[in-house]
C-alpha positions as CSV (number, residue, x, y, z in Angstrom):
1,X,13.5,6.5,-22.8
2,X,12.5,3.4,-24.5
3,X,14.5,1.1,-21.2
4,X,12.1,3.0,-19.1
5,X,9.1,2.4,-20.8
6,X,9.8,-1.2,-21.3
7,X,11.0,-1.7,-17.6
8,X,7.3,0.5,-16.8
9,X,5.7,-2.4,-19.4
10,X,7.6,-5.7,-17.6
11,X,6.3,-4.2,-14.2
12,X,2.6,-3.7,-14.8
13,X,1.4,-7.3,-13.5
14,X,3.0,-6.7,-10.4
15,X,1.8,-3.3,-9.8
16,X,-1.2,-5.0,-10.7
17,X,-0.6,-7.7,-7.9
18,X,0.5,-5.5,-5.0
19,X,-3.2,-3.7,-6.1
20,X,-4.9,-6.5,-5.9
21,X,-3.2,-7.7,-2.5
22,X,-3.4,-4.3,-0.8
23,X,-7.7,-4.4,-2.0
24,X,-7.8,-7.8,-0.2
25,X,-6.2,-6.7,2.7
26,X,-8.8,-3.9,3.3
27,X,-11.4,-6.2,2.3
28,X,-10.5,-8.8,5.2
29,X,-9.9,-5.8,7.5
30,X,-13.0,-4.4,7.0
31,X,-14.5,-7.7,7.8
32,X,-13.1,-8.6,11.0
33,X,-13.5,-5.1,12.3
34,X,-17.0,-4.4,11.2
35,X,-19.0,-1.9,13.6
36,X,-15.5,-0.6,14.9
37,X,-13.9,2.6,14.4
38,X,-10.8,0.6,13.4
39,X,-12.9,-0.5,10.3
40,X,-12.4,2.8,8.6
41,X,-8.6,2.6,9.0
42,X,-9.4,-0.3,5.9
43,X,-9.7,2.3,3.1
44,X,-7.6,2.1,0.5
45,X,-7.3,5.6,-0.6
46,X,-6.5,6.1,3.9
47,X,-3.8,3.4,3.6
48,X,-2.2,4.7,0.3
49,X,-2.2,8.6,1.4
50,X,-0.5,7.0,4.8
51,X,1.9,5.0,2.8
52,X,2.6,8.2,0.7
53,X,3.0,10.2,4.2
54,X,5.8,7.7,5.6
55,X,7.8,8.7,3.0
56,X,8.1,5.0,2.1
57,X,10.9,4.8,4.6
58,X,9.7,1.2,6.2
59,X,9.9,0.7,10.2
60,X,11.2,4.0,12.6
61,X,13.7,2.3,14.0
62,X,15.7,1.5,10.9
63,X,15.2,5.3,9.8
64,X,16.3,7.1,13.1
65,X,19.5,9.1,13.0
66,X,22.2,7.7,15.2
């Protein structure tokens, strides 16, 4: 229990990071597509709950049964 927590600890500035990255993206995003339906596709909460959908399983082709 105590690796876990410790290895939760040593990760926290990167979580924090990949937060602050994934924020910018949407910020920039929602910039360059301002007045455009695209725009709302720049939501964090939207990109998480599509992230969490995916299943985390990266690009369809490397995921497709052979």
């Amino acid at each position: 229990m105590k690796d876990r927590k410790l290895l939760t600890e040593d990760n926290q500035g990167s979580y924090e990071a990949l937060k602050g990255f994934i924020s910018s993206v949407c910020g920039v995003g929602k910039t360059v597509y301002e007045g455009k339906k695209k725009a709302d596709e720049y939501n964090v909460r939207k990109l998480l709950m599509k992230m969490h959908s995916s299943g985390g399983g990266g690009d369809d082709e490397n995921n497709s049964p052979a």
